[in-house]
Structure formats: structure tokens, C-alpha cells
PDB file of the backbone (N, CA, C, O) and the ligand in Angstrom, with CONECT records:
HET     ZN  A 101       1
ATOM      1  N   UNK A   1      -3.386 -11.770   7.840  1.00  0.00           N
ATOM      2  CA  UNK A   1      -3.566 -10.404   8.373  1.00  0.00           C
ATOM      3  C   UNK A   1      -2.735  -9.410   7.558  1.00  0.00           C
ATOM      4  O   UNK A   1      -1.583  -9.595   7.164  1.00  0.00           O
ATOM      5  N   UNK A   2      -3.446  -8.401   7.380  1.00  0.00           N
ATOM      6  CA  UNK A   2      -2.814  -7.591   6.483  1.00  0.00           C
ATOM      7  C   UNK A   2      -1.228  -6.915   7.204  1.00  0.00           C
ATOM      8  O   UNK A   2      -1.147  -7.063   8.424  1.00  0.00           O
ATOM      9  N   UNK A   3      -0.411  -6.437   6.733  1.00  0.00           N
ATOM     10  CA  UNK A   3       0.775  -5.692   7.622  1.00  0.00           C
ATOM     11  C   UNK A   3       0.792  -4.620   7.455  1.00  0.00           C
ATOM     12  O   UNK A   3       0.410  -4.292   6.331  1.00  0.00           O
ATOM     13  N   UNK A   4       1.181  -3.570   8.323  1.00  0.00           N
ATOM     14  CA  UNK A   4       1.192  -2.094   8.218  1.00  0.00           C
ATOM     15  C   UNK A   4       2.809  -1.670   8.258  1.00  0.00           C
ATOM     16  O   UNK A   4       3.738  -2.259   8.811  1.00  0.00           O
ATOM     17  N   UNK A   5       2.812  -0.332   7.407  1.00  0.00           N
ATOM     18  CA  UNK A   5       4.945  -0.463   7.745  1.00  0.00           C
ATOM     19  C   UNK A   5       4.835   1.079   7.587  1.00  0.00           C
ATOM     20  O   UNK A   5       4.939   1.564   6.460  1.00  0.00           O
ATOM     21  N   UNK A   6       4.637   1.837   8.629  1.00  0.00           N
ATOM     22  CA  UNK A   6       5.002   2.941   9.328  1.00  0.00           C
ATOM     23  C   UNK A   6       6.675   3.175   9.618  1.00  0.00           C
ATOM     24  O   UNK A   6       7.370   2.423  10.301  1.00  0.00           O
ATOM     25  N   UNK A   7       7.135   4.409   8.925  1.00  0.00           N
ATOM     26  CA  UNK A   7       8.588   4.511   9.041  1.00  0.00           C
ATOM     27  C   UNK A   7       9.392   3.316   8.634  1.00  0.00           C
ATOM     28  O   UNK A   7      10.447   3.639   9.179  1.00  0.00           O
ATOM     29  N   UNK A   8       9.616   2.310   8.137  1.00  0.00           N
ATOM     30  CA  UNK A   8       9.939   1.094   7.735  1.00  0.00           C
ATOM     31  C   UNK A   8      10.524   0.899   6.206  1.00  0.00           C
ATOM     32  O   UNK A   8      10.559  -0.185   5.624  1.00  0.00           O
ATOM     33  N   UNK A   9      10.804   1.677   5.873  1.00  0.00           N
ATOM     34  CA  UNK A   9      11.636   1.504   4.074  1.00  0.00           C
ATOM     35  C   UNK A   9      12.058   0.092   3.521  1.00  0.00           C
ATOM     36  O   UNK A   9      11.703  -0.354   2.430  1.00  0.00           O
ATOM     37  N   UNK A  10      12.990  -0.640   4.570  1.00  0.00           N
ATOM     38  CA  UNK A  10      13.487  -1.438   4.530  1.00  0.00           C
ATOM     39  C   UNK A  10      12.531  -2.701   4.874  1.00  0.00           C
ATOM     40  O   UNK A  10      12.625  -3.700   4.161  1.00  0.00           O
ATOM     41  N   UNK A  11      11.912  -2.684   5.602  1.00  0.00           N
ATOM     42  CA  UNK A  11      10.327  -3.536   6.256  1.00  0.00           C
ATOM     43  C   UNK A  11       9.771  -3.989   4.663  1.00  0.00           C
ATOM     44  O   UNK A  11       9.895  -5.020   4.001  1.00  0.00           O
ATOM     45  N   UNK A  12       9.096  -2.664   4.420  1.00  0.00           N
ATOM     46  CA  UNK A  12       8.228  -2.618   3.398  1.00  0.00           C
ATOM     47  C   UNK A  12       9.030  -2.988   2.209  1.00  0.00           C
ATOM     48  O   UNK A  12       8.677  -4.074   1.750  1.00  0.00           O
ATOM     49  N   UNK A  13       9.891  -2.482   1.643  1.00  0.00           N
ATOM     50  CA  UNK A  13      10.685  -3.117   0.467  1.00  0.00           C
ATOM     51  C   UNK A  13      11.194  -4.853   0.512  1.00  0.00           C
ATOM     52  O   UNK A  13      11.325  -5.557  -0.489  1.00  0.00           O
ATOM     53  N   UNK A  14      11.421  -5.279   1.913  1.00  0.00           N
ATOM     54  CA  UNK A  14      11.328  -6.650   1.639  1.00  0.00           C
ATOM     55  C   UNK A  14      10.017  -7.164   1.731  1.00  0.00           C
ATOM     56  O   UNK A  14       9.973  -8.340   1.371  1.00  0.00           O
ATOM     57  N   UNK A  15       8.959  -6.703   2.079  1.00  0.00           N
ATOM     58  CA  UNK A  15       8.062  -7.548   1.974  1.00  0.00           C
ATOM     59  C   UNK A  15       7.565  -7.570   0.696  1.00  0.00           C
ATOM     60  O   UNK A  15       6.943  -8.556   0.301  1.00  0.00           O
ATOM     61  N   UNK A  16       7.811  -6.341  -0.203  1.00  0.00           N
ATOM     62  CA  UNK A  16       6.977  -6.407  -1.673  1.00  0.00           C
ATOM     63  C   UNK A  16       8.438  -7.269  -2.520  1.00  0.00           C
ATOM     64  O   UNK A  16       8.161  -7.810  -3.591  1.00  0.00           O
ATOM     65  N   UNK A  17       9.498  -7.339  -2.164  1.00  0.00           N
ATOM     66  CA  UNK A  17      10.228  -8.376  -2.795  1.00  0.00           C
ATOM     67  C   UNK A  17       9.604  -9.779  -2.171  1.00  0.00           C
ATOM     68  O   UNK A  17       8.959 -10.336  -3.060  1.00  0.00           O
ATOM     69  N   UNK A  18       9.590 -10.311  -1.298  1.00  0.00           N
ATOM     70  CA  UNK A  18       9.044 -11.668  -0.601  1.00  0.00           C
ATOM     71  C   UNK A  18       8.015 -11.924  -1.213  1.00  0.00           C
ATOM     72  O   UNK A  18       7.815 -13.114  -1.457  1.00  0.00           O
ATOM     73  N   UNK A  19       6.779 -10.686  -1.777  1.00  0.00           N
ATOM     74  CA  UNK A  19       5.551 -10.964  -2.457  1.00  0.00           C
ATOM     75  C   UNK A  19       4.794 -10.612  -3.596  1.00  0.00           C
ATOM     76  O   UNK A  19       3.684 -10.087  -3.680  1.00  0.00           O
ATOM     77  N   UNK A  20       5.662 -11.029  -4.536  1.00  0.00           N
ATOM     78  CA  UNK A  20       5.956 -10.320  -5.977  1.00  0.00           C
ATOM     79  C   UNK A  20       4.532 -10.176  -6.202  1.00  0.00           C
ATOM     80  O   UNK A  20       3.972  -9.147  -6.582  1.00  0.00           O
ATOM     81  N   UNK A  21       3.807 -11.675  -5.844  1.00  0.00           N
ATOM     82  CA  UNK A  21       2.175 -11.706  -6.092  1.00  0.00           C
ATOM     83  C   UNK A  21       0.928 -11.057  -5.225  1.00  0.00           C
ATOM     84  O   UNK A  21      -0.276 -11.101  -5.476  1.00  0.00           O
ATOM     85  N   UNK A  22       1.459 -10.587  -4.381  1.00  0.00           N
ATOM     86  CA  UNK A  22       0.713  -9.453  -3.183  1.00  0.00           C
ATOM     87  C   UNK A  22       0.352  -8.124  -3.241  1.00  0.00           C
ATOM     88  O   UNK A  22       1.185  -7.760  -4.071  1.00  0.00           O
ATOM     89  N   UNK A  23      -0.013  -7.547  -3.085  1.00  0.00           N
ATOM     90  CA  UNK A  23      -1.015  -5.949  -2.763  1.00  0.00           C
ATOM     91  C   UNK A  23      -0.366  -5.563  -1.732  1.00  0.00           C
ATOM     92  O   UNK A  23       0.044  -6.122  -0.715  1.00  0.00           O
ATOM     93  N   UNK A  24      -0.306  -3.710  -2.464  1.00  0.00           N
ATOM     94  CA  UNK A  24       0.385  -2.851  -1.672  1.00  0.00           C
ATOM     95  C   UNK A  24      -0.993  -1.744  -1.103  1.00  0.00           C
ATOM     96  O   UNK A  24      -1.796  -1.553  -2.017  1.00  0.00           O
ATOM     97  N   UNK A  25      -1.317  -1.107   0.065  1.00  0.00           N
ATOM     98  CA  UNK A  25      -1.929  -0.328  -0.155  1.00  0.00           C
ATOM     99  C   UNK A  25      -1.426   1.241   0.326  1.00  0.00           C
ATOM    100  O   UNK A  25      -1.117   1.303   1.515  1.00  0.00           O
ATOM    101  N   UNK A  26      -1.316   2.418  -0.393  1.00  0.00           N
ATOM    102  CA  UNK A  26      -0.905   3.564  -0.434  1.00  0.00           C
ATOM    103  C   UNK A  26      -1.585   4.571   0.174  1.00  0.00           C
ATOM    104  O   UNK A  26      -2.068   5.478  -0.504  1.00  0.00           O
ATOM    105  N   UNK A  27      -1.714   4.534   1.614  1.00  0.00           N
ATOM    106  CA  UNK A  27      -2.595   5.874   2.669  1.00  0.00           C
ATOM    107  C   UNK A  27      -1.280   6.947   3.040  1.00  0.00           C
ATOM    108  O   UNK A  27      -0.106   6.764   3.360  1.00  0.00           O
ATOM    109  N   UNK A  28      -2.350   8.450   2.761  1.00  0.00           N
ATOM    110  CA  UNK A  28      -1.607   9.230   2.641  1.00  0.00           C
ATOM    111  C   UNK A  28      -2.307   9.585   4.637  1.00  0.00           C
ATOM    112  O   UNK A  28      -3.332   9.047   5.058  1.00  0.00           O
ATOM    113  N   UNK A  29      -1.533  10.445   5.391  1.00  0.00           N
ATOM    114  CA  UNK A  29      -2.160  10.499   6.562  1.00  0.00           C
ATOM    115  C   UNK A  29      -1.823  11.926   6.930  1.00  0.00           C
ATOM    116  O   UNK A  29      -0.599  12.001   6.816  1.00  0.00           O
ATOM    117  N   UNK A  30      -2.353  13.212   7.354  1.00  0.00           N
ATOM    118  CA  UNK A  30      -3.790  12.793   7.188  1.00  0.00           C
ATOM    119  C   UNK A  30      -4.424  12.714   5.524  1.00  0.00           C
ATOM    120  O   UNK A  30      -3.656  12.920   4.585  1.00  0.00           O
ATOM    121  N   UNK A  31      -5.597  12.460   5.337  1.00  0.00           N
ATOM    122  CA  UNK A  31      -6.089  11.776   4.533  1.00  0.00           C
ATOM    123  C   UNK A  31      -6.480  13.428   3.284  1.00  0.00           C
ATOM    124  O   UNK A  31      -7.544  14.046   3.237  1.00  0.00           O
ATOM    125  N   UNK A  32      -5.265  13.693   2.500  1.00  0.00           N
ATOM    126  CA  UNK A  32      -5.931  14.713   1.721  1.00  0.00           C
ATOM    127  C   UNK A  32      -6.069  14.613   0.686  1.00  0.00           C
ATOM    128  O   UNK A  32      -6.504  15.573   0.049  1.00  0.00           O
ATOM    129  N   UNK A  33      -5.684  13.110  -0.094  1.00  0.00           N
ATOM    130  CA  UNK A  33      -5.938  12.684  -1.543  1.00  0.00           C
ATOM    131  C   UNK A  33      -7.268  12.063  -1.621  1.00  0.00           C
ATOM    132  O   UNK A  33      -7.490  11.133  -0.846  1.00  0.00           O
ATOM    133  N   UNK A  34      -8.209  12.444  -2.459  1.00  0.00           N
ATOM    134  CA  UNK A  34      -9.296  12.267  -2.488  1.00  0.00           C
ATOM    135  C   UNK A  34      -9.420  10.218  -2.790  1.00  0.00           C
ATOM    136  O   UNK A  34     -10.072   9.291  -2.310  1.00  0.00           O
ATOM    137  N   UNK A  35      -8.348  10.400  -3.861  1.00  0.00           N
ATOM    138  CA  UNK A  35      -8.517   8.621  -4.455  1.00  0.00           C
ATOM    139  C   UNK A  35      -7.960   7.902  -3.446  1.00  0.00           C
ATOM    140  O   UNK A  35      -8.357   6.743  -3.327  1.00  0.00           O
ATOM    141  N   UNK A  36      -6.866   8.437  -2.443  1.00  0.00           N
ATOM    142  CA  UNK A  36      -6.782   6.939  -1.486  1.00  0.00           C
ATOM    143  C   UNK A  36      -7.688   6.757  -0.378  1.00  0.00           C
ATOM    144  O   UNK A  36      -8.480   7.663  -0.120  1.00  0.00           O
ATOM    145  N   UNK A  37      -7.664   5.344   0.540  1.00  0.00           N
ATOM    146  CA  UNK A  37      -6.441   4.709   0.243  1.00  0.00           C
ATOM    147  C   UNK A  37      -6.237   4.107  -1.430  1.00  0.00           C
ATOM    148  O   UNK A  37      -7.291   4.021  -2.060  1.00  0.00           O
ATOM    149  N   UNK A  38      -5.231   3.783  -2.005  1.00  0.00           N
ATOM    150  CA  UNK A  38      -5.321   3.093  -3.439  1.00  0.00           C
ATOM    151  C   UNK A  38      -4.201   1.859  -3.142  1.00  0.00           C
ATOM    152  O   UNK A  38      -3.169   1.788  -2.476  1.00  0.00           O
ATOM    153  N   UNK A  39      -5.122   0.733  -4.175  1.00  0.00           N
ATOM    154  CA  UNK A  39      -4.648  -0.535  -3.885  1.00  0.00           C
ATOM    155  C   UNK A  39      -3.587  -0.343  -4.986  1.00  0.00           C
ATOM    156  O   UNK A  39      -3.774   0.614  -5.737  1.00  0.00           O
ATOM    157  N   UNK A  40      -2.188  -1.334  -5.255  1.00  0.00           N
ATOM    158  CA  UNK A  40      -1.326  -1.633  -6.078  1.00  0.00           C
ATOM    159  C   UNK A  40      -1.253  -3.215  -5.942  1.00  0.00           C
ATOM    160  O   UNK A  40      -1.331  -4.066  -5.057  1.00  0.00           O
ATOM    161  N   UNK A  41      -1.047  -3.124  -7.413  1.00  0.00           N
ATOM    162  CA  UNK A  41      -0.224  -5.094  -7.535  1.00  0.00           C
ATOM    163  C   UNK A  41       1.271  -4.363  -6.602  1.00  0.00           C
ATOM    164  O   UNK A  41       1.556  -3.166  -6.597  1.00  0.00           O
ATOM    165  N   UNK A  42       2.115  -5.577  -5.808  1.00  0.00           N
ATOM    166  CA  UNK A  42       3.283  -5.423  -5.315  1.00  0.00           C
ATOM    167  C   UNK A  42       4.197  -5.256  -6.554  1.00  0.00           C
ATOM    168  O   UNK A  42       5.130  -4.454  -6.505  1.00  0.00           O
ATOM    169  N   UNK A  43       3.974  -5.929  -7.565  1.00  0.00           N
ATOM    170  CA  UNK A  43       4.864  -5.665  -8.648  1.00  0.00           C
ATOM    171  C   UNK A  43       5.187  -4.227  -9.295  1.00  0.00           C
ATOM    172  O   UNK A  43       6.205  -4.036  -9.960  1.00  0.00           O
ATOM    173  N   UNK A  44       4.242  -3.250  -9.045  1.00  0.00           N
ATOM    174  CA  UNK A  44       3.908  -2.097  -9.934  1.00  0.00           C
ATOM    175  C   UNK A  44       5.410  -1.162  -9.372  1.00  0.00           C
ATOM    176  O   UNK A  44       5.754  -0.604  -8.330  1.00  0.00           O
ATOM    177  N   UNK A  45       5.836  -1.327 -10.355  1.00  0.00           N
ATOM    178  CA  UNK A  45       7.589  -0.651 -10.133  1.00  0.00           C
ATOM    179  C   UNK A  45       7.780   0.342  -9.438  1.00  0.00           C
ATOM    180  O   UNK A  45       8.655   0.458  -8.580  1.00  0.00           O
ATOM    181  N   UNK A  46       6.726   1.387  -9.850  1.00  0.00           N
ATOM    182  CA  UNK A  46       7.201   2.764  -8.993  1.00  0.00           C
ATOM    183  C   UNK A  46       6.799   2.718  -7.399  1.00  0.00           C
ATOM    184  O   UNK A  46       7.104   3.550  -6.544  1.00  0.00           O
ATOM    185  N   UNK A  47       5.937   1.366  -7.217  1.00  0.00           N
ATOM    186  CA  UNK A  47       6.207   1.153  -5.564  1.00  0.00           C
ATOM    187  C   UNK A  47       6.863   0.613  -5.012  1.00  0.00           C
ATOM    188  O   UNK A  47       6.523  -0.123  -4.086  1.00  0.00           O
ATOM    189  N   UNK A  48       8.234   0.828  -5.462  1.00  0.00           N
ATOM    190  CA  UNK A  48       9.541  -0.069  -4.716  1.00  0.00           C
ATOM    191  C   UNK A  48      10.647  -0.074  -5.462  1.00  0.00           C
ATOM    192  O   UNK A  48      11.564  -0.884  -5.333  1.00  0.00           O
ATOM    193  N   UNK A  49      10.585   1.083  -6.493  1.00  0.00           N
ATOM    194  CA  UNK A  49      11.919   1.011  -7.237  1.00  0.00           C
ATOM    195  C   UNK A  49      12.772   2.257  -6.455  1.00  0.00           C
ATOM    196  O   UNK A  49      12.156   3.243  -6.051  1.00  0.00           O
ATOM    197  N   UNK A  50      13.922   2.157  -6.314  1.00  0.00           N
ATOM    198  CA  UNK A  50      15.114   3.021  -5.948  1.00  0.00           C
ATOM    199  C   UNK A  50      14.665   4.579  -5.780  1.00  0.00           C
ATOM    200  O   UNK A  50      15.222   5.090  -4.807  1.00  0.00           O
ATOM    201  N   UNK A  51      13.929   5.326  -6.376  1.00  0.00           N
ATOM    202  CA  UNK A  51      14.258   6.366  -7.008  1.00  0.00           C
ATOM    203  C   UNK A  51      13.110   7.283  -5.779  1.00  0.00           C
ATOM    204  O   UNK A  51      12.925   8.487  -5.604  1.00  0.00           O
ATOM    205  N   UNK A  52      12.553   6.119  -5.145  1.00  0.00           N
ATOM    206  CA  UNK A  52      12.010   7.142  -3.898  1.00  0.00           C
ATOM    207  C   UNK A  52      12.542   6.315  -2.572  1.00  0.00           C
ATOM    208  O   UNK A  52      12.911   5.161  -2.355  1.00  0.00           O
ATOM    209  N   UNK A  53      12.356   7.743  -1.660  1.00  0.00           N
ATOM    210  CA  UNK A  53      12.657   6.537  -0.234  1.00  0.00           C
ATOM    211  C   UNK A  53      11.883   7.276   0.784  1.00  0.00           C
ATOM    212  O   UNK A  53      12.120   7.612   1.944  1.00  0.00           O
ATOM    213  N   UNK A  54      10.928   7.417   0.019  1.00  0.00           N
ATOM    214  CA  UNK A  54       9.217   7.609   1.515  1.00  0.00           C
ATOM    215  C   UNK A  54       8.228   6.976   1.028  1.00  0.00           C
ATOM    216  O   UNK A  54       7.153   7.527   0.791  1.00  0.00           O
ATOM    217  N   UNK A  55       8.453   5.790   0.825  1.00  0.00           N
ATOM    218  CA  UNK A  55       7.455   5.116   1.214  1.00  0.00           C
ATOM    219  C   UNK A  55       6.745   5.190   2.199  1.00  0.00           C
ATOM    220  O   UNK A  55       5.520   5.203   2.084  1.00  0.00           O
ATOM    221  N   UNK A  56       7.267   5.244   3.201  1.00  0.00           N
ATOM    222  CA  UNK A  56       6.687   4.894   4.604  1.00  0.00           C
ATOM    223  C   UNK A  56       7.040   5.789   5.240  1.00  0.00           C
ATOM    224  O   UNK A  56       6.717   5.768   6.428  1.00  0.00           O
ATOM    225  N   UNK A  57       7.864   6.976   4.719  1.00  0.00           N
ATOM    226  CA  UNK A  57       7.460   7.955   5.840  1.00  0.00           C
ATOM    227  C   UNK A  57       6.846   9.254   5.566  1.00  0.00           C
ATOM    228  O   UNK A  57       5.989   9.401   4.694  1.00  0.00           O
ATOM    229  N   UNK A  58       7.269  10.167   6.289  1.00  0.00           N
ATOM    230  CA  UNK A  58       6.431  11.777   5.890  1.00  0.00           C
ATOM    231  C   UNK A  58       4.402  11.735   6.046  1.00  0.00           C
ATOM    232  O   UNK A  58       3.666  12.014   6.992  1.00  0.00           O
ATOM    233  N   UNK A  59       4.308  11.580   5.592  1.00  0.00           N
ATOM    234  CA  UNK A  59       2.738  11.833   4.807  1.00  0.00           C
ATOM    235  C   UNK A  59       2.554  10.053   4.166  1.00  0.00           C
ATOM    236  O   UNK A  59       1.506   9.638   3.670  1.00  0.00           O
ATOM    237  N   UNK A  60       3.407   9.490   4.278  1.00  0.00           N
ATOM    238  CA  UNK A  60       2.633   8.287   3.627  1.00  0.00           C
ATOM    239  C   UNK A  60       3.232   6.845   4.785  1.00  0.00           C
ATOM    240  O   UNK A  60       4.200   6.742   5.538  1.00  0.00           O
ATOM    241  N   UNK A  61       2.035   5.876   4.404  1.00  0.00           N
ATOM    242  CA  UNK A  61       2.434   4.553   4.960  1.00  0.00           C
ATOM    243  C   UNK A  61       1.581   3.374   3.857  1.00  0.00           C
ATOM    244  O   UNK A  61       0.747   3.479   2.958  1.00  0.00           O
ATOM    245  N   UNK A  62       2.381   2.163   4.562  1.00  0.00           N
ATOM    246  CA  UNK A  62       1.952   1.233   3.148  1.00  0.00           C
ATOM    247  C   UNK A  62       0.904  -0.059   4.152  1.00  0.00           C
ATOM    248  O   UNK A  62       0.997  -0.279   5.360  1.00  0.00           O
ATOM    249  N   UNK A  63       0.156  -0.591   3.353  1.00  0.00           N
ATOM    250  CA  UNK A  63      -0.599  -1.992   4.176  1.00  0.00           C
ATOM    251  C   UNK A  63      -0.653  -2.484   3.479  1.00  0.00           C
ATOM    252  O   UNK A  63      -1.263  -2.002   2.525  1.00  0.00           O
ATOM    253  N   UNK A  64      -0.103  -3.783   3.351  1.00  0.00           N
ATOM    254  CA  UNK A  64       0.358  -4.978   2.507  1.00  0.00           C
ATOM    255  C   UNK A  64      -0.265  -6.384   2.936  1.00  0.00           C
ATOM    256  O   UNK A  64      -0.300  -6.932   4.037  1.00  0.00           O
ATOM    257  N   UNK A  65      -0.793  -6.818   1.558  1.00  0.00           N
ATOM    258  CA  UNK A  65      -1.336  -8.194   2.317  1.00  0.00           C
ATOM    259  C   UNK A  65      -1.226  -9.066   0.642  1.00  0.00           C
ATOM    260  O   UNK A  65      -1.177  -8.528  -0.464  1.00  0.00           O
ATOM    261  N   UNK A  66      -1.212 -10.788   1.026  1.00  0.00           N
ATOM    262  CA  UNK A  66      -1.687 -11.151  -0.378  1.00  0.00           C
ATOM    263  C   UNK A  66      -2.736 -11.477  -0.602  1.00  0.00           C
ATOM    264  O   UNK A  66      -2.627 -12.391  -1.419  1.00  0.00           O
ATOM    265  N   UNK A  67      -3.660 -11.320  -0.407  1.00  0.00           N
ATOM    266  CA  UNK A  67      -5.175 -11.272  -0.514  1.00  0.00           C
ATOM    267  C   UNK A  67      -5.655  -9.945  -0.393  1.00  0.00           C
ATOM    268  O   UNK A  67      -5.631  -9.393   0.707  1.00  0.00           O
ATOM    269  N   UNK A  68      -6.093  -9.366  -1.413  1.00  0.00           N
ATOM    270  CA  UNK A  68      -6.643  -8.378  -1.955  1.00  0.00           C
ATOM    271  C   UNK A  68      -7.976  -8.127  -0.953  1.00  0.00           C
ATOM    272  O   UNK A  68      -8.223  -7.048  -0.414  1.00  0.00           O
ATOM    273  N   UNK A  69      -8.699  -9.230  -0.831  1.00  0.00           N
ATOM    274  CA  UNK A  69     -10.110  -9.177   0.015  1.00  0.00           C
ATOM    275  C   UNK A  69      -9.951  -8.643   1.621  1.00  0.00           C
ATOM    276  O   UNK A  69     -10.820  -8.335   2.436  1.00  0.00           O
ATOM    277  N   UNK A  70      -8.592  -8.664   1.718  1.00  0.00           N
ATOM    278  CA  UNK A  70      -8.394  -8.754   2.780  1.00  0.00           C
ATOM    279  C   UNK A  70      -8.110  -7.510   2.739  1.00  0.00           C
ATOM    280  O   UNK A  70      -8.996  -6.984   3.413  1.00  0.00           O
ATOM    281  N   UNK A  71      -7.374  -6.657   2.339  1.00  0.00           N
ATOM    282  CA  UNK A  71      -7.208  -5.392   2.464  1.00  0.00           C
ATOM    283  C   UNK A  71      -8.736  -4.565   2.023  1.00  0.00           C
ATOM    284  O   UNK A  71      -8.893  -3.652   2.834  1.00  0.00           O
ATOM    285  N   UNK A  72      -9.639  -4.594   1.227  1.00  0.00           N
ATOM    286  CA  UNK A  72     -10.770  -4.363   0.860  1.00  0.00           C
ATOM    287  C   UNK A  72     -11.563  -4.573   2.406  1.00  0.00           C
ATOM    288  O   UNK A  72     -12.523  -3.803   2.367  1.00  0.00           O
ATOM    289  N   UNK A  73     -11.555  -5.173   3.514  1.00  0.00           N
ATOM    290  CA  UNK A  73     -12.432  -5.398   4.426  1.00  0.00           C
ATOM    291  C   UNK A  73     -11.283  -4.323   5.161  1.00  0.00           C
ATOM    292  O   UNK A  73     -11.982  -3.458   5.689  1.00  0.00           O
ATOM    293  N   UNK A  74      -9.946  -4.029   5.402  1.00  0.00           N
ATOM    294  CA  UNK A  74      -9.111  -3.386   6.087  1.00  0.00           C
ATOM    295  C   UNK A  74      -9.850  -1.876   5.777  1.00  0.00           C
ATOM    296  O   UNK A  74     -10.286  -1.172   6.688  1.00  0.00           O
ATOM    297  N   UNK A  75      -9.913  -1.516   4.390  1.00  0.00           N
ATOM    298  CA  UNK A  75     -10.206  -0.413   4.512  1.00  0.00           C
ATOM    299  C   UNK A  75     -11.754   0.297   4.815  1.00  0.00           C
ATOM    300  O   UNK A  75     -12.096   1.473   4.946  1.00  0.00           O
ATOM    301  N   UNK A  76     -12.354  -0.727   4.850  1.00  0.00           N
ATOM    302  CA  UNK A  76     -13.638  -0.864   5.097  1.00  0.00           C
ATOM    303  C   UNK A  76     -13.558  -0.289   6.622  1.00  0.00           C
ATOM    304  O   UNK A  76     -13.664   0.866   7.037  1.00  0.00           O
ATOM    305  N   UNK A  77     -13.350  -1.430   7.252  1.00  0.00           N
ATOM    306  CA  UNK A  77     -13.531  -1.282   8.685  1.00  0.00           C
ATOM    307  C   UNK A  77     -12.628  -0.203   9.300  1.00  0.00           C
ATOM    308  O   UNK A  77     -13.158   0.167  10.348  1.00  0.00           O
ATOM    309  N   UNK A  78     -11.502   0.436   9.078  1.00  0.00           N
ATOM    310  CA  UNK A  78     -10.651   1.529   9.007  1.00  0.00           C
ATOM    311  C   UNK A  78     -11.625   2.713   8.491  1.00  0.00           C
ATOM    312  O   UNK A  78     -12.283   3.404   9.269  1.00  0.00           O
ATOM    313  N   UNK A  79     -11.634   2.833   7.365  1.00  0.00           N
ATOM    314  CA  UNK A  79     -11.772   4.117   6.850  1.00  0.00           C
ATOM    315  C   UNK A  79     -13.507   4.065   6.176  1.00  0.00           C
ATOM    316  O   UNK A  79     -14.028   5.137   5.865  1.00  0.00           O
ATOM    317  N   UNK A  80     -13.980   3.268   6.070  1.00  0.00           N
ATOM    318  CA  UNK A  80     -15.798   2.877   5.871  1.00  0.00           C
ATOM    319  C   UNK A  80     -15.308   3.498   4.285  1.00  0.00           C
ATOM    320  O   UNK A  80     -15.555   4.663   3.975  1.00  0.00           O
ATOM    321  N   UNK A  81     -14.823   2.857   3.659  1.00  0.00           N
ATOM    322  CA  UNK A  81     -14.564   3.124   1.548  1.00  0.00           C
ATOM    323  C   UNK A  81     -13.646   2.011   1.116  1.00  0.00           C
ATOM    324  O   UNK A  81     -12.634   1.519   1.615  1.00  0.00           O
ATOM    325  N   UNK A  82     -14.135   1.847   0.343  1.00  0.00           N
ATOM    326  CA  UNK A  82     -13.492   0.601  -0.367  1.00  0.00           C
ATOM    327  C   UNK A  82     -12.284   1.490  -1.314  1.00  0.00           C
ATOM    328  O   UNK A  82     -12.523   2.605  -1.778  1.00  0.00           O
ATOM    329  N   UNK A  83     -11.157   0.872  -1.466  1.00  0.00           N
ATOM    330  CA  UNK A  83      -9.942   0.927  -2.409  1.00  0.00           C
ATOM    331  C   UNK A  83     -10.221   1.527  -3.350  1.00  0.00           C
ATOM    332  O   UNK A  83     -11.315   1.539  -3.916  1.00  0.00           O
ATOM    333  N   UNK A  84      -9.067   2.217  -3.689  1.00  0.00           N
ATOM    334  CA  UNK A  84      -9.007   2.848  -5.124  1.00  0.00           C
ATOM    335  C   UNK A  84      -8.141   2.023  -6.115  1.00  0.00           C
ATOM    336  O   UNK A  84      -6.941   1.930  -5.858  1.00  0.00           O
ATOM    337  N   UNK A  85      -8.683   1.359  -7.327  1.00  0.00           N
ATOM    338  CA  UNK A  85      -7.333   0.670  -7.783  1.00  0.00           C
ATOM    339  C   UNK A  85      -6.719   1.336  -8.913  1.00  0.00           C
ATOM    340  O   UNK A  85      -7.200   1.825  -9.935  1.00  0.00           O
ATOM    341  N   UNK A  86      -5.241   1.208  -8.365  1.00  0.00           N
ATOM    342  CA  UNK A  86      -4.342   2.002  -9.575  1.00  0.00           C
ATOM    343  C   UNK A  86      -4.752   1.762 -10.775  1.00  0.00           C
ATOM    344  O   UNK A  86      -5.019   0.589 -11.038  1.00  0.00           O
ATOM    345  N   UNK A  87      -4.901   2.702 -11.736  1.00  0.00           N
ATOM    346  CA  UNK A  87      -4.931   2.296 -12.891  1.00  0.00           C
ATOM    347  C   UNK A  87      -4.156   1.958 -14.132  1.00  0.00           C
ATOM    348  O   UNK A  87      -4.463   1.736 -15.304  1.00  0.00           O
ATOM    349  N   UNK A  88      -2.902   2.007 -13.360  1.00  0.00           N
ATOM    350  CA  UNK A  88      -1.377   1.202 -14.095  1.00  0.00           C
ATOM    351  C   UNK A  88      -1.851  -0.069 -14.261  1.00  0.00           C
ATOM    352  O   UNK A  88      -2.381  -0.604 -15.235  1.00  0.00           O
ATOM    353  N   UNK A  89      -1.492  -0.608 -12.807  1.00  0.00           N
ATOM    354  CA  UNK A  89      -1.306  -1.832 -12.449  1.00  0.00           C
ATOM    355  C   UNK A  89      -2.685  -2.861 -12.102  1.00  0.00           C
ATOM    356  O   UNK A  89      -2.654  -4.087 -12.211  1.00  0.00           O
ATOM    357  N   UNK A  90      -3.782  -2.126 -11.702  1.00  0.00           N
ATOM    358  CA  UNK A  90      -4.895  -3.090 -11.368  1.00  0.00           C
ATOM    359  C   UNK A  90      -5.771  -3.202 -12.609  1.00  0.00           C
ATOM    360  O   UNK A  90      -6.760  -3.934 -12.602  1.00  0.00           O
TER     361      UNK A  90
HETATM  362 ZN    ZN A 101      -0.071   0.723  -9.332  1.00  0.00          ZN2+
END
């Protein structure tokens, strides 16, 4: 099951350490970026390096899973659009 981390900095930063090989997904709420939600590898640095600390709050939250398919049916059934994938990292 995918995880959701609303207000959670600390939540969400250990889980993308716990899942170096896992998917981050980046929803802005409400929804005014045209490209999300957008999928990330967990690895992709600027989603979990030091130098921000809203991840998870303000205007944004994260849904994390390691199965990619699985977040792809999340946003489906959530938001009826399939993922945007970064184009750094995916
Ligand atoms: Zn990325």
C-alpha cells in the first residue's frame, strides 16, 4: 500500500532513506501545477536533501510506495491521470 506523509518531514525522510529503491510521489494541494502529481526515483537528491524542509507541508505532500504500479493505480483512482515522471530522475 502506498503511504501518504502529510505534515511529516521526519516520516517522509525516513522512509525515502529505508527505500533508496522506492518512488516518491510530489502532489501539490490544491492542485495548481499542471505536471503533477509527478513520480520521483526515492533517490533523486533534491527530494530529501537538507536544503528544503516542506516536503510535506504548506502546499505540498508526498505518497511513497516501492512499486511504481502501485502508485500509477493511486493516482488513477485519486485524481483519474496517470503520473508525471521527473525528468531528472525517471
Ligand atoms: Zn526526480
Amino acid at each position: 500500500m502506498p503511504q501518504t506523509f502529510v505534515n511529516d518531514e521526519n516520516g517522509y525522510l525516513g522512509w525515502v532513506q529505508a527505500h533508496p529503491n522506492g518512488y516518491v510521489v510530489n502532489i501539490d494541494n490544491p492542485q495548481v501545477t499542471p505536471q503533477y502529481p509527478m513520480v520521483h526515483a526515492a533517490s533523486h537528491k533534491s527530494m530529501s536533501g537538507p536544503a528544503r524542509t516542506n516536503y510535506t507541508t504548506g502546499r505540498y505532500f508526498k505518497v511513497c510506495s516501492e512499486r511504481l504500479e502501485e502508485l500509477e493505480d493511486w493516482a488513477q483512482s485519486k485524481y483519474g491521470r496517470a503520473l508525471t515522471r521527473c525528468r531528472q530522475c525517471m
